[in-house]
N, C-alpha and C positions, 0 to 999 in steps of 0.2 A: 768788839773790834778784834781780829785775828792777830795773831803776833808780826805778820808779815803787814798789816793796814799802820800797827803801829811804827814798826821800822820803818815804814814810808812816808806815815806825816812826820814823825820827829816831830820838830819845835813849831812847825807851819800852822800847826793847828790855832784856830781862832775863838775866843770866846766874848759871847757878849759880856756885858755891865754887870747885867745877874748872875754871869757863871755860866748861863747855858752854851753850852756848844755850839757853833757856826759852822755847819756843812756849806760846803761850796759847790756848785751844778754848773760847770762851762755846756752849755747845749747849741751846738753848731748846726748850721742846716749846712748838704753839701753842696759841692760848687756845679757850675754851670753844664747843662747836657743838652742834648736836642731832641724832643720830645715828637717834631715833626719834621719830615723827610723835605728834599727840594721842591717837591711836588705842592707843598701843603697836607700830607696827608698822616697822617698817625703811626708813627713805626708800631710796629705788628706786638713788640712786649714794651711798654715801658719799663719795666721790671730790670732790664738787662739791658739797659743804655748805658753807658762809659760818662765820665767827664769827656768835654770836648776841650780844647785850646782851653779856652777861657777859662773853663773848668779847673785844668791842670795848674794856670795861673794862679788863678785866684786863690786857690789853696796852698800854693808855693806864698803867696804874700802872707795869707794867714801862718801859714809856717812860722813866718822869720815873726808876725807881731805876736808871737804865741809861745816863742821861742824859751824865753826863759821861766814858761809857767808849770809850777808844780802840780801834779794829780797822780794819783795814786791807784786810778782804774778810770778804765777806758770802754765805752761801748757803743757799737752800731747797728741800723736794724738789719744789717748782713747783706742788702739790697748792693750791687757794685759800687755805687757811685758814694755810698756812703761809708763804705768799706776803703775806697781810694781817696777819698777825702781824709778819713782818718789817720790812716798808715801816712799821707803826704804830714798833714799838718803835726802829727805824734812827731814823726823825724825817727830820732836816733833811740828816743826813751826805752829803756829796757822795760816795756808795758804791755801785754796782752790787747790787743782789740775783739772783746768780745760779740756775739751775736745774739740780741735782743730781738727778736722777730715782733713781737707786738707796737714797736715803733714805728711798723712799714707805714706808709703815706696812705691817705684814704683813696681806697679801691676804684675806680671808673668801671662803669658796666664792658665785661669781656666784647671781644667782637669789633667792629666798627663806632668808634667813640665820637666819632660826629655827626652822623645818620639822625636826622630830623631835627638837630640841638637850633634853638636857636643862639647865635655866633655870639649877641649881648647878653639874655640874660642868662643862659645857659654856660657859656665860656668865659666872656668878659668879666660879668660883676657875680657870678656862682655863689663865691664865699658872702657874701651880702645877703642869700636868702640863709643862711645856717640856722638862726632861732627858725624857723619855720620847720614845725613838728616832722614833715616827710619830704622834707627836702635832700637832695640828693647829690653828688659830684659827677655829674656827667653819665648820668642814670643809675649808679652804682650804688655803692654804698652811703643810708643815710648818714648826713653829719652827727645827727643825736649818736648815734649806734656808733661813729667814729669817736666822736668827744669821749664817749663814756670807756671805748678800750687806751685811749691815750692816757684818760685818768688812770683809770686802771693799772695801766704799764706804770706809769708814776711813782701811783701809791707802793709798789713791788720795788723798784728804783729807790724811795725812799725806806721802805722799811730793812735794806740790805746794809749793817750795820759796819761793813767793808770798804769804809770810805770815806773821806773827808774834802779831798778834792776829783771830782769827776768830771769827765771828759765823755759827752755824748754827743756821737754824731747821726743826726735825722734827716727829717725833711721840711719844709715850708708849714703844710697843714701839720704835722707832729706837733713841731715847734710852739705854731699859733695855739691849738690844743693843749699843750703844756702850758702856755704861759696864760690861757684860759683859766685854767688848772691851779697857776698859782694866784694870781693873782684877785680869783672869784669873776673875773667878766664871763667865763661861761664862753658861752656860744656864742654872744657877742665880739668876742674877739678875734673873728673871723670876718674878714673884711676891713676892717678895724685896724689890724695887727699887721704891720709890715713886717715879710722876712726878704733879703735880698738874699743871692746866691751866694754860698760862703760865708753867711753872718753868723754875727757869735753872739748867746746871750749868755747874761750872767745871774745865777736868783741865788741865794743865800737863805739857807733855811737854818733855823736856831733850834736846837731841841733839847730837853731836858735830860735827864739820866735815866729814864727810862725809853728813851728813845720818840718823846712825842712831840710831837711837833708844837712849838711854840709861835713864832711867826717866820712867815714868808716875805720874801725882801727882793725886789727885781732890781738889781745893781748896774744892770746894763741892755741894751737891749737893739738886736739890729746894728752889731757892731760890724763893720767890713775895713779890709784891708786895705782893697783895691780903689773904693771908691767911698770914702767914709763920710762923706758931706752931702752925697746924694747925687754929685753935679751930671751924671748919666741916669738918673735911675729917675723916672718920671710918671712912672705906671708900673702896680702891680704885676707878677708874672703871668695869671690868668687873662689878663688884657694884652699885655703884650704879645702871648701865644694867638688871643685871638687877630691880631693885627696882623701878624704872620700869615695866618691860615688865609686871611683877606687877601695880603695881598700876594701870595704864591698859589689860590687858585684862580686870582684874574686872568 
């Protein structure tokens, strides 16, 4: 731990029963964008979409519920919306938001991302085939090969000894991925796994004094601001994009 990681936990720091250390992982997904145009049709980068209204919202409410929480570093996978997510929800913190690039979302084949998809299994229920060895996100990138860089990005995340309370902000599949990751569902936890737009989870990782990981602890999960009960949230966002595309190419 750096001399500046210790001046910033101070007294915050937490330990278990046995003495091992308690790191703390706030992992946010960002808030709400528009992935398809009035048309129905796929804006041209996703990559470089903004929050929309709701977006700006929803992250101003995570603000205020996130207001008085301590962290000591901050990162994003540099993608905009994750980037305006975090600097909203950060506030005033005197904190870096760094740029993690191996957290970006799993990739959709370049090009025309709906061109011969079927609209259900393809769009709607996607994350559902993830255990399936060559399965894919919208022709793109498979999930095995996404799972295994989010782990990845993780285990890097975790072995950076600069930290005790962390603040990262991702995406939906990152998310689901990470808490794959922590939790051992694997690939399974895709489909499985609700993230809503703006939600916050919390894992708590305990580690010994040489830095190794003892257990993983999911303290929170799918936490939201705006809507914390669910009472709007009734379908996944792959489905409800697909509802979208249905009914703005009618």
């Amino acid at each position: 731990m750096s001399e500046t990681g210790n001046v910033n936990a101070g007294n915050r720091r937490r330990l278990a029963i046995d003495g091992a250390a308690r790191r703390r992982l706030y992992l946010f997904r960002h808030g709400a964008v528009d992935y398809v145009d009035e048309l129905g049709n796929w804006v041209a980068d996703p990559d470089l979409v903004d929050l929309n209204e709701l977006g700006r919202a929803q992250a101003a409410a995570m603000a205020e519920l996130f207001r008085d929480v301590h962290v000591d570093k901050a990162l994003c996978s540099g993608l905009p919306r994750t980037r305006q997510t975090g600097e909203t929800v950060l506030g005033d913190r005197d904190i870096e938001l760094e740029v993690f690039a191996a957290l970006e979302e799993i990739r959709p084949a370049s090009g025309e991302a709906t061109g011969g998809y079927d609209i259900f299994a393809d769009v709607a229920f996607s994350h559902w085939r993830a255990p399936q060895a060559e399965a894919r996100f919208l022709g793109g990138e498979r999930y095995s090969d996404f799972y295994r860089r989010i782990c990845e990005a993780m285990d890097q995340v975790l072995a950076d000894p600069d930290w005790y309370d962390l603040a990262l902000f991702a995406h939906g599949g990152t998310n689901v991925a990470a808490l794959g990751w922590a939790t051992g569902m694997g690939l399974q936890a895709f489909g499985l796994l609700d993230q809503s737009m703006c939600c916050l989870n919390i894992i708590d990782f305990d580690v010994d004094e040489n830095g190794n990981v003892l257990r993983k602890t999911v303290r929170g999960m799918n936490i939201t601001a705006d809507d914390p009960v669910m009472r709007r949230r009734h379908s996944g966002d792959m489905e409800m994009l697909a509802r979208r595309i249905l009914k703005l190419q009618r």
